[in-house]
Structures are given as structure tokens and as C-alpha cells.
N, C-alpha and C positions, 0 to 999 in steps of 0.2 A: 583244757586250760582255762583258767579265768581269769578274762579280758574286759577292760573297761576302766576308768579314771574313777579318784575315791572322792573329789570333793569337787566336781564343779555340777554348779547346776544355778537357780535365779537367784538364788543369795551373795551366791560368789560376784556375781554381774552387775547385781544394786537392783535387779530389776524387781519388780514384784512378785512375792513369795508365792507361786501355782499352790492351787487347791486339787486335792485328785479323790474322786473316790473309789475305792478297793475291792472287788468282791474276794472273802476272805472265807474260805473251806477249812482252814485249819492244817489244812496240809504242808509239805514243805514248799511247794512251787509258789503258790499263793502267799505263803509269807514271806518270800523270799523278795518277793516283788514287792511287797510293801518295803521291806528294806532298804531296796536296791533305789528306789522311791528316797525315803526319809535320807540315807544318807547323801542325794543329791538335791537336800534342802526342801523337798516339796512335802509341805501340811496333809500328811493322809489320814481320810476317815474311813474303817472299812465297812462293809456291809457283810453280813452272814444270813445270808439264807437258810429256812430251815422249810422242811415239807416231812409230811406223812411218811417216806421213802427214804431218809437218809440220815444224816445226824443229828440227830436231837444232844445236841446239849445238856439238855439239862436231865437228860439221862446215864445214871454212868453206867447202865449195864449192856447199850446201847455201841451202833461202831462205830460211832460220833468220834470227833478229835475236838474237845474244847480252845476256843481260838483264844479265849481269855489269858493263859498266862503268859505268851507272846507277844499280848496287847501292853500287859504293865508291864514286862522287861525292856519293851523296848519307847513304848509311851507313846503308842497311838488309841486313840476309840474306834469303840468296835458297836455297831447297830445290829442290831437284832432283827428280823423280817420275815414273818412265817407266809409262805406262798399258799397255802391254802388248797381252797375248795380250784383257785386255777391253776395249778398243777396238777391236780387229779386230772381233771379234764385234760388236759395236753397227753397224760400220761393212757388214757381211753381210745383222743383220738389224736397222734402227733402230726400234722402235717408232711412232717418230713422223715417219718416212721419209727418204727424201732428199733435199736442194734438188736443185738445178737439173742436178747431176752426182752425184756418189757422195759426196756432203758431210751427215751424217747430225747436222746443225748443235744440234737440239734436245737429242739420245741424250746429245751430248759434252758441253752443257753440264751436262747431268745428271750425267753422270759423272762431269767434272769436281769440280763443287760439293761431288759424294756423298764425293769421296777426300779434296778439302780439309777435310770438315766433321772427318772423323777424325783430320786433322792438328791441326785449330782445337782439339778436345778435348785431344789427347794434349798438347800445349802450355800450355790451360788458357787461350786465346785467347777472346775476348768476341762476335767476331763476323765476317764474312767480308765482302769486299771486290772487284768486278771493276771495272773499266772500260768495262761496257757504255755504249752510249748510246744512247736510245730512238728508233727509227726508222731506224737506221742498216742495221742489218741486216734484207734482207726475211722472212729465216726464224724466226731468232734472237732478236732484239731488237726486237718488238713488244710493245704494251702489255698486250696479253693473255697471252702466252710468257714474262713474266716470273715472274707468282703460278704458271703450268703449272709451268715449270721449278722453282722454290723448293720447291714441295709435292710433284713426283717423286722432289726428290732429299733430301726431310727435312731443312730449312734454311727452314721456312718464317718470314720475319721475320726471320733471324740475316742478309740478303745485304744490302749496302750500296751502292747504286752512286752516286757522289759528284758523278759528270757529268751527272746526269740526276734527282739524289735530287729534286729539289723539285718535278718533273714527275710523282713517283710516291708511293703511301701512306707515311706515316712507315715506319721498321724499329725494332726493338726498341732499335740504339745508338742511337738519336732520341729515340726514347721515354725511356728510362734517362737521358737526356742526356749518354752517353759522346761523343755528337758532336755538332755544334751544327748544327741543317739549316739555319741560314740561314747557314753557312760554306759552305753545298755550293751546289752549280750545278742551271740545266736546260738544259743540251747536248740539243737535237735534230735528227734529220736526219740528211742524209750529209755535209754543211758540215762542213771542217776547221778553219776559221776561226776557231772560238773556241778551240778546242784550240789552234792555235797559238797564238792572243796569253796563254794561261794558259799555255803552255811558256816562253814569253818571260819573263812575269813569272816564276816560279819557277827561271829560270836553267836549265831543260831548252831544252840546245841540238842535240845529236846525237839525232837520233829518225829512223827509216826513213820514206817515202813511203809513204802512203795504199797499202797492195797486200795481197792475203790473202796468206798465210803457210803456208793449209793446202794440200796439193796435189789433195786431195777436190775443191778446186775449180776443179781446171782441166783443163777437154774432156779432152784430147789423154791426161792420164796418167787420170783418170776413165772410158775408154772402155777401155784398156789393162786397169785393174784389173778392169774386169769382165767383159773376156773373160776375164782367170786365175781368178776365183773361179769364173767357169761350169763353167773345166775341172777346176779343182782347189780344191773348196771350202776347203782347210785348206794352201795355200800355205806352203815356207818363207822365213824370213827375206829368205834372200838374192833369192826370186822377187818378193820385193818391193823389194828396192834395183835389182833390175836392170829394173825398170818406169821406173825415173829415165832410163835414157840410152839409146839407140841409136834404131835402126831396126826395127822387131818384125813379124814374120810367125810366123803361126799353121800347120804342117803339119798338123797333127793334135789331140785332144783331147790327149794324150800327152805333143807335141812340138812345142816352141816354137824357133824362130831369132831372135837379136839381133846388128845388125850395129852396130859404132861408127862415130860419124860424125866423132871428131875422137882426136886424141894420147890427150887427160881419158877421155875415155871406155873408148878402146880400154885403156887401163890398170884402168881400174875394172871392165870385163868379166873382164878374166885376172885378176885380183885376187878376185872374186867367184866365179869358175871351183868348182867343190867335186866329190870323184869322182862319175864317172858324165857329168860332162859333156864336151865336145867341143868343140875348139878349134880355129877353120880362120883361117888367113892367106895374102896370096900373097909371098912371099919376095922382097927384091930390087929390089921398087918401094914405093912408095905407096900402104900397104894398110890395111882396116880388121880390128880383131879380131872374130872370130864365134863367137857363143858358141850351140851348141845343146843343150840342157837337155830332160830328161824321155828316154822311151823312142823311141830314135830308129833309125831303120832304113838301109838302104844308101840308099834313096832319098833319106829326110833329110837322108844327112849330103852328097848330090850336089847336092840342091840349097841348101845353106848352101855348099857351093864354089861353084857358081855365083852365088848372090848377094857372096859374099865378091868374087869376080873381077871382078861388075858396078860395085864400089867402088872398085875400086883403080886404080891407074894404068896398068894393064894391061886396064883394061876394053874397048878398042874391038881385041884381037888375037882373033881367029878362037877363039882356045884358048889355055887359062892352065891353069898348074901349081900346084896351090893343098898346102900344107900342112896335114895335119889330124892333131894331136895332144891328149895327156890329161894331166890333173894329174900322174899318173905318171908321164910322160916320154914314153910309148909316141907313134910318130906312124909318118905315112906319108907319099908324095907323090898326088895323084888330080888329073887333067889334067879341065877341063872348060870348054865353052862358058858366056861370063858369059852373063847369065840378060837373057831380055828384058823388057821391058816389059811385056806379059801375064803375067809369071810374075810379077812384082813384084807387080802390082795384083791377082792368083789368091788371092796368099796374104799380102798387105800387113795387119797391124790399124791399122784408121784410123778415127776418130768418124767422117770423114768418106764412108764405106763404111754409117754407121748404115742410111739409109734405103733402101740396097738389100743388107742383109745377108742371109747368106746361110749354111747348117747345111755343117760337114766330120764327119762322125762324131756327129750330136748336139749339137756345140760350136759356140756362135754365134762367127763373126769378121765 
């Protein structure tokens, strides 16, 4: 059921109009709270973090949830904030570990909080704002990881969380009376249920289904990133976008192969391509792009044609003619058997290989 009064807060009272800043994922919790926020008169600014591992915005092929049309529906700003090269790093070594994948849940929200607090200042903002909700998260958002998180990231008492306030110690806007606790909720659990019928009443109608958003948390690209950091502790950019798509095998600590498994992708590898790397197609038919990156040898690049030729429509001919060119232009043609089934699973990276993994050079795959 949803509880909580529609119109009191420092307006109603003559006091002075609190300032709060938001962290905003685009999700429903987190807009909710901004909400829950504006209808009780307090000026919200939100902040949206964006890192290497989660929503890019301003990609829409991406699992991103743009927070923008939320912002002009209901008429607050929204800040933009890319965490950078210090998320990676949290994300290598987190203090406070990893859930269940490579999701370093506690590090980020620290982090998070620690950049928002310097925006909250630099604005002259009163006090900070998520959407958490207690018990939701098993890493995150327990009862105890809340006072953790606040006193890591020196915020301690300025964090407000709205869907859960009355389940938790007062915060300083409570105290102060910038916010009225008995306007706020206690959301617990993983039940979305109350959260929806609070979107409802607040006229929030377009909000994403219940799904993480960060990709830390799912096996398949979680098992991927940590074969590249094994082999390449300080990865670039692009070794991280191209963890998004294809088919991945490991040759070497050195030298990695990525095969596309569809048109999107096959584009996004050549698009991503930068010199040095190696480009194999089979001409003519029904092929994927392959992309082999790092320090790669004649062997490598024979068997990325053959993996290329096992994909294409040309896969079940004795012998296929595969094209292998460079950003530069430079190419060649190289005739090769597509690659069997043992060579796939030799050198496939797959979570699903975890438990009988095995060393190439030092480098786990």
C-alpha cells in the first residue's frame, strides 16, 4: 500500500526551499525518488553516472534506460558524469569485493555518492538522494551497507533514501526538517508492487522492467572481462566495447579473436577495428567480421580464417578463401579449412569452460 502525505514539505511551512541532489539510473526506483522529492517542494538536480560497464546513454543499442524523458515530463535536470578510468580501477581491485560476477556493487556505490557529494557542494545542494530500497539488493542494499557505504564515501547523514526512509535512522534533511519523514515510505524487499502503484499515483508511466542495467552482472560478459584483465591488466577503451559482441576465443595472452554473430555486430567490430588490428571476412557469401587484436602471429591470424569460414555460409566446403585486411587497406586472400569443433572449444572463452579451465601462456581462459 502507498503511504505518505501529497503536499507537505518546506514550501508549505514558509521555510526555505531545500536543494537535493539525485543520483538518477533511469530506472523506476530512482525516479521515483526524485518524485517523491519534487512533489514535497524540494528543487531537485539529478546526477547520472555513466562508466565503461553500464548505460551509456547515448547509445540506443546499448541496456541503457535514458533518464531524459522523465527529466522534461516532470521538469527537473539531469547531469551527465562519466566515472572513468576510476571505475575501472574499483572494478580490478574493489575493496569490498565482488558479488556474484565482477560487479563490485559496494566500491560503486561509494564512488558514486563520493562524486555526487562534490557536485551537492559545488551547487550548494542540502543533501543527497537515491533510490535505494532495503533488502532489494543482496550486496548493496542491506541494512548494514547502508551506514558502511555513507561513512566510506563521507556523506555520512547528508543520503536520503525516500522508499525506504522510515525503515532507516532519520538523515540530517529529517532532522532539519527540509523533508517531512512521514511523507516518505518503507519499500522493502524485491516486490515491485509498491513501486508500481506509487508510479501510478504520481503519473510515472513509462519506466523499464525490473532488469540490472550494469553488465558487471551478467556471467557471460563478467567471465569475458576477466579473462582481458588477466591478460591485459590496463585494457583500452575499445577492448572493452568489443567484450559487448561477438564470439571470443582466446590464442594467446597477446592475442585475442572476435567473431560477429550478426549484420550489428559485424559492423560494430570494423567500426571498432584501430591499427594493428586484423580484419578477416569470407567474400561472397554469408560471413561474419573477425576481428583479431593484440600481437598476433601467422598462426593466429590462420586460425581466425578458419574460425571466420566456420561461420559463414561457406562453412561445410572442404576449403574456403577468406580475406584478411587492415585499417589501412593493406589485405590479402589465405585459403583455409573452417575450423572444427575441437578448435572452437581449444580456444572458445566461455563461464561455461570456468570449472574445467585451463592456463595458455600463464593466461587463464
Amino acid at each position: 500500500m502507498v503511504t505518505g502525505s501529497r503536499e507537505r514539505g518546506p514550501e508549505a511551512s514558509g521555510t526555505k526551499k531545500a536543494r537535493a541532489v539525485a543520483l538518477l539510473s533511469g530506472g523506476l526506483d530512482s525516479t521515483l525518488a526524485i518524485l517523491v522529492l519534487l512533489r514535497l517542494g524540494v528543487d531537485v538536480t539529478a546526477i547520472t553516472f555513466l562508466t565503461h560497464f553500464g548505460c551509456d546513454i547515448t547509445d540506443s543499442s546499448s541496456c541503457s534506460r535514458d533518464p531524459m524523458p522523465a527529466a522534461k515530463k516532470f521538469g527537473f535536470k539531469v547531469k551527465l558524469s562519466h566515472l572513468a578510468d576510476k571505475f575501472i580501477e574499483i572494478v580490478k581491485n574493489p575493496a569490498f569485493g565482488h558479488g556474484k560476477n565482477m560487479n563490485p556493487c559496494i566500491d560503486c556505490r561509494i564512488l558514486m555518492l563520493r562524486e555526487a557529494k562534490v557536485f551537492m557542494d559545488l551547487i550548494g545542494a542540502d543533501f543527497l538522494v537515491t533510490g535505494e530500497v532495503l533488502g532489494q539488493r543482496p550486496m548493496s542494499q542491506r541494512r548494514e551497507c547502508f551506514p558502511l557505504v555513507d561513512r566510506e564515501a563521507g556523506v555520512e547523514g547528508l543520503v536520503l533514501r525516500p522508499l525506504s526512509a522510515r525503515l532507516l535512522p532519520p538523515t540530517e534533511p529529517e532532522l532539519k526538517g527540509l523533508v517531512d519523514r512521514e511523507a516518505l515510505y518503507g519499500f522493502r524487499g524485491r516486490t515491485r508492487k509498491p513501486q508500481m502503484a506509487l508510479a501510478a499515483e504520481l503519473g510515472l508511466t513509462d519506466y523499464p522492467s525490473p532488469a540490472g542495467g550494469c553488465l558487471l552482472t551478467e556471467p557471460s560478459y563478467a567471465f569475458r572481462l576477466r579473462d582481458l584483465l588477466s591478460c591485459n591488466p590496463s585494457p583500452e577503451l575499445k577492448d572493452l566495447h568489443l567484450l559487448r559482441v561477438g564470439r571470443h576465443f582466446r590464442r594467446s595472452p597477446g592475442c585475442k579473436i572476435i567473431v560477429g554473430r550478426n549484420k550489428g555486430e559485424n559492423e560494430k567490430i570494423v567500426s571498432l577495428a584501430t591499427a594493428g588490428d586484423i580484419l578477416v571476412k569470407v567474400e561472397g557469401v554469408g560471413s561474419p567480421a573477425t576481428i583479431v587484436t593484440g600481437r598476433a602471429s601467422d598462426d593466429d591470424i590462420m586460425t581466425a580464417a578458419s574460425l571466420t569460414a566456420r561461420y559463414s555460409d561457406a562453412k561445410h566446403l572442404p576449403s574456403v578463401e577468406t580475406t584478411v585486411w587492415t585499417i589501412k587497406g593493406d589485405s590479402y586472400r589465405l585459403r583455409c579449412r573452417p575450423a572444427t569443433e575441437d578448435l572452437v572449444e581449444r580456444y572458445r572463452i566461455s563461464e561455461q569452460k570456468t570449472s574445467r579451465a585451463r592456463k595458455v601462456s600463464g593466461c587463464p581462459v
